[in-house]
KOLGU-41763 format. One record per residue: residue number from 1; residue in one letter; x, y, z of N, C-alpha, C in turn. Coordinates in Angstrom, 3 decimals, always signed. Example, Ala and Ser with C-alpha at 12.3 -4.5 7.8 and 13.67 -1.06 7.14 Angstrom:
REM KOLGU-41763
(1 "A" (+13.190 -5.690 +7.800) (+12.300 -4.500 +7.800) (+13.200 -3.300 +7.800))
(2 "S" (+12.850 -2.250 +7.080) (+13.670 -1.060 +7.140) (+12.900 +0.030 +7.870))
***
This chain:
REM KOLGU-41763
(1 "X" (+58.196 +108.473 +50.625) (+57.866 +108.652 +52.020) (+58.871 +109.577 +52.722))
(2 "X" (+60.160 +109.161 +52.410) (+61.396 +110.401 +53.339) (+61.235 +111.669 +52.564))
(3 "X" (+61.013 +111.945 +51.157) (+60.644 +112.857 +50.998) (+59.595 +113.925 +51.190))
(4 "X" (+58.472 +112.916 +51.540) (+57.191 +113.881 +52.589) (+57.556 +114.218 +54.186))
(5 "X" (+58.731 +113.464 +54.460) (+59.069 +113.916 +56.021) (+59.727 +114.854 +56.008))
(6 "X" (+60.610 +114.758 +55.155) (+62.078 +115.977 +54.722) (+60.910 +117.395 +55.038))
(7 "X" (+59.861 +117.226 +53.407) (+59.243 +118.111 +53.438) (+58.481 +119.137 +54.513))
(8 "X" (+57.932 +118.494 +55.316) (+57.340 +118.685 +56.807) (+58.300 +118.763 +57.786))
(9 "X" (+59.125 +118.323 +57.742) (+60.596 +119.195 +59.170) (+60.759 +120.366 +58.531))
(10 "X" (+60.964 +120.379 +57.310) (+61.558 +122.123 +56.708) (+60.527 +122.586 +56.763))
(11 "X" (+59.281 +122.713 +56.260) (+58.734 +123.429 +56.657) (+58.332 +123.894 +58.440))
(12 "X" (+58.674 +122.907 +59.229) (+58.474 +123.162 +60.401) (+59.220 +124.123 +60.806))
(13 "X" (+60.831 +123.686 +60.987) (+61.932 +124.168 +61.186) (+61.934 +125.253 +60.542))
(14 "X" (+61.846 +126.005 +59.474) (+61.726 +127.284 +58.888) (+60.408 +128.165 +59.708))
(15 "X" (+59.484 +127.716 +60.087) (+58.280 +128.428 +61.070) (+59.412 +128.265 +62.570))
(16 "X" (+59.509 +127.272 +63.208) (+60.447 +128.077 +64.332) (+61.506 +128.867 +64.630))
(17 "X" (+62.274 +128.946 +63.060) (+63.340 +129.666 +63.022) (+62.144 +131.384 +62.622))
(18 "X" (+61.504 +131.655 +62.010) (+60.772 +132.753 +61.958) (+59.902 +133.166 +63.359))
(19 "X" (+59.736 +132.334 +64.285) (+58.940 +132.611 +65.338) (+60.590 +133.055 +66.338))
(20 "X" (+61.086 +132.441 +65.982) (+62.507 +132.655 +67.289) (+63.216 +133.975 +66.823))
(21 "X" (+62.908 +134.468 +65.551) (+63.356 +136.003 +64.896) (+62.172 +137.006 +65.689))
(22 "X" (+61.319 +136.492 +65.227) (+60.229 +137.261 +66.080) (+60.467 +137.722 +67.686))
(23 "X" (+61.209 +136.807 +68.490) (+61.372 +136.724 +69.677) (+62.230 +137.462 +69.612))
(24 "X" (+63.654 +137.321 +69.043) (+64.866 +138.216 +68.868) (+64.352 +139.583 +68.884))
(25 "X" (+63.483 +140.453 +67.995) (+63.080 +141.296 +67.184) (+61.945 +142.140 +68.822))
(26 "X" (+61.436 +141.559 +69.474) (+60.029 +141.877 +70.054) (+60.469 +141.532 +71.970))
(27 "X" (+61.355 +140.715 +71.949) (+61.531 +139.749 +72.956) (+61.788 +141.178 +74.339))
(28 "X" (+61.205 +141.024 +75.401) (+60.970 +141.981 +76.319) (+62.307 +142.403 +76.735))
(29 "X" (+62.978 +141.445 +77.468) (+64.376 +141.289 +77.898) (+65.307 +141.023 +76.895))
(30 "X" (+67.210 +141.415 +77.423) (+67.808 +140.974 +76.783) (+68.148 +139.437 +76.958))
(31 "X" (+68.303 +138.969 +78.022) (+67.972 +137.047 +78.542) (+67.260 +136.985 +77.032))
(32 "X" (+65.904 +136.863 +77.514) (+65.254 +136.497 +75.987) (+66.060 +136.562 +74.805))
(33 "X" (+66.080 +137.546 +74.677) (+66.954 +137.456 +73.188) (+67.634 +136.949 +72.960))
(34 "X" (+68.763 +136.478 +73.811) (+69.951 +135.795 +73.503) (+69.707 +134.466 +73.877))
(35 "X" (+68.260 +133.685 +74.234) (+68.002 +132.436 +74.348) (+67.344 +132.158 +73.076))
(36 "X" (+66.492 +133.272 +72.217) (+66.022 +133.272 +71.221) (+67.048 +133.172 +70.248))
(37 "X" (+68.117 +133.963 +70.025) (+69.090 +133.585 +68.795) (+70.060 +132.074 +69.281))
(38 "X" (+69.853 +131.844 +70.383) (+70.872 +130.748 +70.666) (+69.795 +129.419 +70.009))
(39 "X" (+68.515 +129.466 +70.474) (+67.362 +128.500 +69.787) (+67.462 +128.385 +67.962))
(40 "X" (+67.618 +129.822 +67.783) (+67.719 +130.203 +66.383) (+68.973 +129.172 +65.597))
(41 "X" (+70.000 +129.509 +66.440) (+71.241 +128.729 +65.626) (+70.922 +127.291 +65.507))
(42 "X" (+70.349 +126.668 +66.618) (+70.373 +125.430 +66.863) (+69.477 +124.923 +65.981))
(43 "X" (+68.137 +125.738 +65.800) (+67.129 +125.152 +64.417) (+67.808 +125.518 +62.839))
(44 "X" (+68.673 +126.031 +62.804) (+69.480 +126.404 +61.681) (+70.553 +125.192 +61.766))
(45 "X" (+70.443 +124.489 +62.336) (+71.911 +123.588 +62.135) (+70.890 +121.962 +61.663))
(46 "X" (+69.530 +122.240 +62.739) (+68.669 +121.170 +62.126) (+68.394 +121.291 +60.968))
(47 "X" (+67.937 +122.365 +60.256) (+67.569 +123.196 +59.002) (+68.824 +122.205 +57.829))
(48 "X" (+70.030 +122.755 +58.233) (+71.325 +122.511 +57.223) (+71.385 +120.766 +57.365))
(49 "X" (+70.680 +120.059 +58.101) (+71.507 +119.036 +58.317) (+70.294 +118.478 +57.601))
(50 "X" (+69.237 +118.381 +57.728) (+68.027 +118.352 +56.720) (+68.271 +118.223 +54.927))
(51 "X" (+68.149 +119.665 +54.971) (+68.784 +120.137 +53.120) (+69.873 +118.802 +53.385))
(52 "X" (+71.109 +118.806 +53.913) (+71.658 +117.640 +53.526) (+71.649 +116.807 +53.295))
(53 "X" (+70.567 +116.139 +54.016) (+70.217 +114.352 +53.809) (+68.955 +114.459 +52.328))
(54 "X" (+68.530 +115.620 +52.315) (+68.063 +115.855 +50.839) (+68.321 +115.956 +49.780))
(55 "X" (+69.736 +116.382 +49.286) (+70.143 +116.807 +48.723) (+71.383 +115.552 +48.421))
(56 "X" (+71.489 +114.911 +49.927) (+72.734 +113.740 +49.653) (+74.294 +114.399 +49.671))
(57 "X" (+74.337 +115.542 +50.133) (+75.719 +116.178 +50.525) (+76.581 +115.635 +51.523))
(58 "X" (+77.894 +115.750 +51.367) (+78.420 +115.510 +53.235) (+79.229 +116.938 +53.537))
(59 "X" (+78.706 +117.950 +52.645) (+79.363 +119.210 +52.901) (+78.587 +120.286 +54.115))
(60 "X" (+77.285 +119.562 +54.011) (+76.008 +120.652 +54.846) (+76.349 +120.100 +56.042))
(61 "X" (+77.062 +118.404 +56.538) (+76.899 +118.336 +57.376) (+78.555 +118.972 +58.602))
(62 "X" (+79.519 +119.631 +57.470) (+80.332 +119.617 +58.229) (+79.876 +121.042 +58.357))
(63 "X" (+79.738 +122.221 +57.651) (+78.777 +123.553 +57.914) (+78.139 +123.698 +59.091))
(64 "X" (+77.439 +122.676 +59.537) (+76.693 +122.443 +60.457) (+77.099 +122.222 +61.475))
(65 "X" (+78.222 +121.441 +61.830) (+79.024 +120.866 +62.609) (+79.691 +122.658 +63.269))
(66 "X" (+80.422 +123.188 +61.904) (+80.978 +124.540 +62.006) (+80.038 +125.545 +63.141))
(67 "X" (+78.582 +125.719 +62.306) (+77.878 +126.358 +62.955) (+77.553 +126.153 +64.205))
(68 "X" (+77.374 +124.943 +64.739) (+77.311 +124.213 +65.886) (+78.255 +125.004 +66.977))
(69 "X" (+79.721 +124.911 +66.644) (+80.717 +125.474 +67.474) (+80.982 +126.548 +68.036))
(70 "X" (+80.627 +127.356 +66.769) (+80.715 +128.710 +66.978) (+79.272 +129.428 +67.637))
(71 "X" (+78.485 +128.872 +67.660) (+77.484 +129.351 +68.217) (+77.211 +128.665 +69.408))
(72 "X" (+77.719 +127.652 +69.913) (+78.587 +127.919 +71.498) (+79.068 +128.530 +72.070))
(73 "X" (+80.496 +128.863 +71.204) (+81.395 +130.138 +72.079) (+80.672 +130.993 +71.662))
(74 "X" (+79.853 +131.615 +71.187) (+79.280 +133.362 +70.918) (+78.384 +133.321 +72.341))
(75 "X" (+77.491 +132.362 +72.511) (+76.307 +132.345 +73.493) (+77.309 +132.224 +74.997))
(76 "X" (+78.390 +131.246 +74.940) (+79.481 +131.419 +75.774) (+79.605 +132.808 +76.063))
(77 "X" (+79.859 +133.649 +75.277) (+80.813 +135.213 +75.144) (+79.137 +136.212 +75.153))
(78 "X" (+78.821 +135.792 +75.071) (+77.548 +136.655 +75.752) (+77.205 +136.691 +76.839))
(79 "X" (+76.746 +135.420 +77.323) (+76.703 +134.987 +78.243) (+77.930 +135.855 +79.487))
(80 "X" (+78.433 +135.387 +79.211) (+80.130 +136.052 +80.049) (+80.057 +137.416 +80.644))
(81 "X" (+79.436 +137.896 +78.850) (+79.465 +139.496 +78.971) (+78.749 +140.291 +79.642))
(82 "X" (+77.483 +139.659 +79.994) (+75.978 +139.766 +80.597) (+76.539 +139.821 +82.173))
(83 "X" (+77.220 +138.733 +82.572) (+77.349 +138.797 +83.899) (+78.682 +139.393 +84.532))
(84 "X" (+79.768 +139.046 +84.033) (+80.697 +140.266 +84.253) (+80.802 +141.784 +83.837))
(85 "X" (+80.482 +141.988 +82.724) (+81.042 +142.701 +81.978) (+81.950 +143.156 +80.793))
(86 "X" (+82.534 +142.447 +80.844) (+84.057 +141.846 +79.972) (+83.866 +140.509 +79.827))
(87 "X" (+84.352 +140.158 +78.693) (+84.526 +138.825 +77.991) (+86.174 +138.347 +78.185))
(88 "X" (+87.284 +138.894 +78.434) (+88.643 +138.331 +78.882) (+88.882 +139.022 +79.713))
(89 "X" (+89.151 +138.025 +80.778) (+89.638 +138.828 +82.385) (+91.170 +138.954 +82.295))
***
């Protein structure tokens, strides 16, 4: 049974991570885009944390944890950059 659920989140999660590339790739504005790769990271961390409980790792989940962080401060530092200009005042 957890293995038919596993199955059906990844496949889900792999279609929104390809629809949120799409957005990146097509997306009208730059806003968009950078809400699209920020969506992107976040289904990529569901993605890794998934494979993990599949696989029975506790390595995907600290990866994940990693990815998590850093794709805070980047969307942070975009973010920043968008409205000032500069990222360190």
């Amino acid at each position: 049974m957890i293995d038919t659920a596993l199955w059906i989140s990844l496949a889900l999660f792999s279609a929104a991570i390809s629809l949120n590339f799409y957005r990146v790739v097509i997306g009208p504005s730059l806003p968009d885009r950078i809400l699209a790769v920020d969506t992107m990271y976040m289904n990529s961390i569901a993605l890794i944390v998934i494979f993990g409980i599949w696989v029975n790792g506790k390595n995907y989940f600290e990866a994940a944890l990693l990815i998590a962080m850093l794709g805070f401060i980047s969307t942070i530092a975009i973010c920043k950059y968008l409205l000032r200009g500069d990222i360190i005042e």
